[in-house]
C-alpha positions in Angstrom: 104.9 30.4 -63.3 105.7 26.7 -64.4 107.4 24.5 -62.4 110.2 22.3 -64.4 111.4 18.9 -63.3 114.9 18.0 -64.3 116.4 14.9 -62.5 117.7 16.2 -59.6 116.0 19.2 -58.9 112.8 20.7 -59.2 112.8 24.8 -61.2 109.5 26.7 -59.5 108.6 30.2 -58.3 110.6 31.8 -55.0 108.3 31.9 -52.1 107.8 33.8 -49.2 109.2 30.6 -47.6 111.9 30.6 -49.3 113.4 34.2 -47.7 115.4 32.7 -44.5 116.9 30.2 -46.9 117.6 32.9 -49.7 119.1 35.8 -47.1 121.5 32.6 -45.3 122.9 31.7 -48.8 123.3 34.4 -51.0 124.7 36.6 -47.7 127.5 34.7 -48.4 130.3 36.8 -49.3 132.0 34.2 -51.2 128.4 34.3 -53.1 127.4 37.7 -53.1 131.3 39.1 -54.2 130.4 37.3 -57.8 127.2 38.9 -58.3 126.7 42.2 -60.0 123.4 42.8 -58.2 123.4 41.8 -54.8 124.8 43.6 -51.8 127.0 42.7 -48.3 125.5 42.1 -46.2 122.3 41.2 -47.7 119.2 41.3 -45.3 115.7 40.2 -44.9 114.8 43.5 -46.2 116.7 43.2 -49.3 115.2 39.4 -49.6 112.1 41.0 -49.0 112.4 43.5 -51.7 113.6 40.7 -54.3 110.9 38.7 -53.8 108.2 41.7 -54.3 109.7 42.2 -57.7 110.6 38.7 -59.3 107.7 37.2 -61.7 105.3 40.3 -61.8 104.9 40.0 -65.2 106.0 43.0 -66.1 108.0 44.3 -68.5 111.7 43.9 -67.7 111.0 42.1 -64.7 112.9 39.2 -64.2 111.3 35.6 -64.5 112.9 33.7 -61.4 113.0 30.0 -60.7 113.9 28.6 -57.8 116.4 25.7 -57.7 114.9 22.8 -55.1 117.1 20.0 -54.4 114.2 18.1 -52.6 114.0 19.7 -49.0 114.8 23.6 -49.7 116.1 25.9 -52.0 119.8 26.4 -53.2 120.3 28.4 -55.7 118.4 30.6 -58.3 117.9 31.0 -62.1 116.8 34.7 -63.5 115.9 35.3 -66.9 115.9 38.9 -67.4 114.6 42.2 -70.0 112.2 39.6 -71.5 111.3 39.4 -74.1 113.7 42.3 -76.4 117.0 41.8 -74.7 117.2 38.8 -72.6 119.9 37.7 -70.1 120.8 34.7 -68.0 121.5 35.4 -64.5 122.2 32.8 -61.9 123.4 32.2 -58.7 124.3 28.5 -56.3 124.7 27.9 -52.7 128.2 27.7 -51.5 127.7 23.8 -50.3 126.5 23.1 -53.5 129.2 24.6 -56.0 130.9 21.9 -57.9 127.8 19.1 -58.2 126.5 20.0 -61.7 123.7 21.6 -60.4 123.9 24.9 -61.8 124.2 23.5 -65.4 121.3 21.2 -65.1 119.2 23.7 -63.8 120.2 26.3 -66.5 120.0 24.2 -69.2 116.5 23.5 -68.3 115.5 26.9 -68.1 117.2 28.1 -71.1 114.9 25.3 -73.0 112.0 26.7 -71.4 112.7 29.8 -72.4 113.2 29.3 -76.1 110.1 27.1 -75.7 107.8 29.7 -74.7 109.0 33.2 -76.1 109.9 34.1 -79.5 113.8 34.9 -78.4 116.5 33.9 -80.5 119.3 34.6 -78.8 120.1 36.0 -74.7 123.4 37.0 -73.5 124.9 36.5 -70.0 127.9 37.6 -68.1 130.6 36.1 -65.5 133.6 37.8 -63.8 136.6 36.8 -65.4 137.7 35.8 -61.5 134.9 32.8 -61.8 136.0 30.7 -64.1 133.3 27.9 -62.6 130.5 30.5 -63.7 132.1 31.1 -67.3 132.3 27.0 -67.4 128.7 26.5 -66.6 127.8 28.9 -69.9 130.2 27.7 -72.1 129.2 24.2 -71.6 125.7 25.3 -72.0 126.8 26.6 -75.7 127.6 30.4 -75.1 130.2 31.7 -76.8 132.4 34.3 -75.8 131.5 37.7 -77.7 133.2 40.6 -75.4 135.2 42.1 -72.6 133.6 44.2 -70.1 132.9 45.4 -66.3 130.7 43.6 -63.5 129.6 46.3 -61.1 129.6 44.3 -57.9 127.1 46.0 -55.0 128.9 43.4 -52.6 132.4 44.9 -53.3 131.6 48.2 -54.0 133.6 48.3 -57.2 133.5 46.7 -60.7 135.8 43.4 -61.9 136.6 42.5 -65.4 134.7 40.3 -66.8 133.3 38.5 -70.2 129.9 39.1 -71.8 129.1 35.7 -73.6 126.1 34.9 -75.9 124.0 32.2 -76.5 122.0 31.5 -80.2 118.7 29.4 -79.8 120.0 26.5 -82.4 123.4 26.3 -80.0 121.6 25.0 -76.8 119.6 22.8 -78.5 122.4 21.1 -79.5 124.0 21.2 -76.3 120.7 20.6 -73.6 118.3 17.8 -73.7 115.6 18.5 -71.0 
């Protein structure tokens, strides 16, 4: 697993270490509720079980980076179904919404990505209630290609939402890591 360097954060694997830090943030409700994957309350266990599966290698798993501020983690960066139908997933600490970081961090591994697998394009997805999230990826260079339903675990129901896609040629325009 490479470990990126943008300048403020550092991209690397999740650790074991990492699971206090992980369970605190993304148990968040205000977190969680946004995420199509991730259950309230979230536990060690689940943490636990996340961490097991992220960067086996395997097909379909997910290749996770870790976003590190300096002194602990904050946020995460998924690339997932690599390499035939890859998606963006993402999620920030509440304390450190509205800093940039999520778009830095991104950007960086969305350049990594088309750096080191043959993908042309990768699709992503935001509630239609987040317009922060959908901000991040249009900055990045997604556009908007369709309507659809988030299943949220957290709320126990889906939200509308927008399924957005990004072309290889688009972020490099956009990104300079």
């Amino acid at each position: 697993m490479p470990v990126i360097q943008t300048e403020r954060l550092t991209l690397r694997a999740p650790h074991e270490s990492d699971l206090e830090r992980i369970v605190d943030l993304i148990g968040d409700y205000e977190v969680s509720k946004m995420l199509a994957l991730v259950p309230h309350p979230y536990t060690r266990e689940h943490g636990i079980d996340w961490l097991s599966q992220a960067n086996t290698g395997k097909p379909g798993c997910e290749t996770v980076f870790a976003l590190d501020a300096g002194d602990s983690l904050i946020g995460c960066v998924s690339l997932g179904k690599l390499p035939n139908d890859p998606t963006l997933g993402y999620w920030l600490g509440r304390p450190y919404w509205g800093r940039g970081y999520m778009s830095e961090a991104a950007g960086a591994a969305l350049a990594w990505l088309f750096a080191n697998h043959p993908v042309d394009e990768l699709t992503s997805q935001a509630m239609d209630e987040n317009p922060a999230s959908l901000k991040v990826l249009r900055k990045l260079g997604f556009s908007d290609d369709s309507k659809g339903t988030c299943e949220s675990l957290a709320r126990g129901e889906g939200r509308p939402s927008t399924v957005l896609r990004l072309k290889r040629d688009t972020l490099i325009k956009t990104v300079t890591v």
